[in-house]
C-alpha positions in Angstrom: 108.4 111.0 87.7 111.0 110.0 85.2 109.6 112.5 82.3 109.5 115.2 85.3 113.3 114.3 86.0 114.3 114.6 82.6 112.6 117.6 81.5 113.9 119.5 84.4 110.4 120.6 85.9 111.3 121.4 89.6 107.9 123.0 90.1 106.4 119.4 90.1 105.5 116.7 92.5 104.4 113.4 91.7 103.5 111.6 94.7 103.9 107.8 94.9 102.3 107.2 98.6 104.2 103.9 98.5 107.2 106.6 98.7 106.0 108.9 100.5 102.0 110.3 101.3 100.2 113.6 100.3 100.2 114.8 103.9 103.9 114.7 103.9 103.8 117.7 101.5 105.9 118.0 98.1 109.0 118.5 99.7 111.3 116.5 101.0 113.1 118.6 103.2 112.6 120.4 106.8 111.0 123.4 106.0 108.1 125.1 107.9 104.6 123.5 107.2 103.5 126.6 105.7 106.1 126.6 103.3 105.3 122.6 102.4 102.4 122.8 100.3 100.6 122.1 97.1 99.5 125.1 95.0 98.2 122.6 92.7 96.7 119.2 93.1 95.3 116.6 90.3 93.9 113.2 90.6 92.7 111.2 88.0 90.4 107.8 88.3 91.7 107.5 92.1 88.6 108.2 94.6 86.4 105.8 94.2 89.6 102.9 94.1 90.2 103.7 97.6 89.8 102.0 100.3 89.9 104.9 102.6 89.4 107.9 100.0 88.4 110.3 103.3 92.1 110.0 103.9 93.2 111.3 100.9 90.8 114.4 101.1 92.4 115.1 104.6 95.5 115.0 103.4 95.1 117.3 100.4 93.1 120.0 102.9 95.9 119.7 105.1 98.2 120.5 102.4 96.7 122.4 99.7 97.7 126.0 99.9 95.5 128.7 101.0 94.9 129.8 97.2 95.8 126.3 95.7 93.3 124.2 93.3 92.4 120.6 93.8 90.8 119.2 90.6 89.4 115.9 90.7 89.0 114.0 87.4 86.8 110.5 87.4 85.1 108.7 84.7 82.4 109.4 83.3 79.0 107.4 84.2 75.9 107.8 85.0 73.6 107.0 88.9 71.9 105.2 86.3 72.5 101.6 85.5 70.0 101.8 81.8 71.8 105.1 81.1 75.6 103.4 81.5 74.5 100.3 80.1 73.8 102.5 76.7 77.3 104.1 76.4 79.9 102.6 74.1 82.5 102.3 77.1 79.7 101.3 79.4 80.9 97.3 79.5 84.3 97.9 79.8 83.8 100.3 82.6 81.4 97.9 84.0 84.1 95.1 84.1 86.8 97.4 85.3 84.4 98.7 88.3 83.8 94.9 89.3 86.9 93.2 88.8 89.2 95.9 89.8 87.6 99.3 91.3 85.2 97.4 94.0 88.5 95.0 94.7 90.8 97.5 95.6 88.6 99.7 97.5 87.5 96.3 99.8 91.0 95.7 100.1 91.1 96.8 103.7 89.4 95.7 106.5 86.1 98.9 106.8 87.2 100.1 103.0 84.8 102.4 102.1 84.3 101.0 98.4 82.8 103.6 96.5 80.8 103.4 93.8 
């Protein structure tokens, strides 16, 4: 947010949902839903960390414009166990999907925990 600030981009959100959530829309004010949306939406590593990820998609439906783009970005692996086990990142995105992905998205009480 703070390299946002400075650079004076007022055509971007960031979203902390600690602050405020997707579904509120990116503005802060009291306009007209249609008028509080995302033209552009990107995530990066945050699905599958969820708890309740079906609650994200909602909120991005409900507020992506008619025209707007939601690209989702996660790592790269394989269904395979053998195959992930063979790439040079695959123990360090083993350790990170055990010790940190699997504990946030069981967090909650019914968390989804995607893998």
């Amino acid at each position: 947010r703070k390299r946002v600030f400075e650079n004076g981009l007022s055509n971007i959100t960031v979203c902390d949902v600690s602050d405020r959530g997707v579904g509120d829309g990116p503005m802060e004010t009291e306009r007209s839903d249609e008028d509080n949306v995302f033209h552009f939406v990107y995530s990066h590593d945050v699905l599958h960390d969820m708890a309740n990820p079906m609650s994200l998609i909602h909120d991005v439906k409900k507020r992506l414009s008619d025209d707007g783009c939601w690209i989702i970005v996660d790592v790269e692996c394989s269904h395979s166990m053998a195959e992930n086990i063979q790439m040079p990142q695959g123990a360090l995105n083993f350790g990170f999907s055990c010790l940190l992905c699997l504990a946030c998205a069981s967090s909650e009480e019914n968390g989804e925990c995607l893998r």
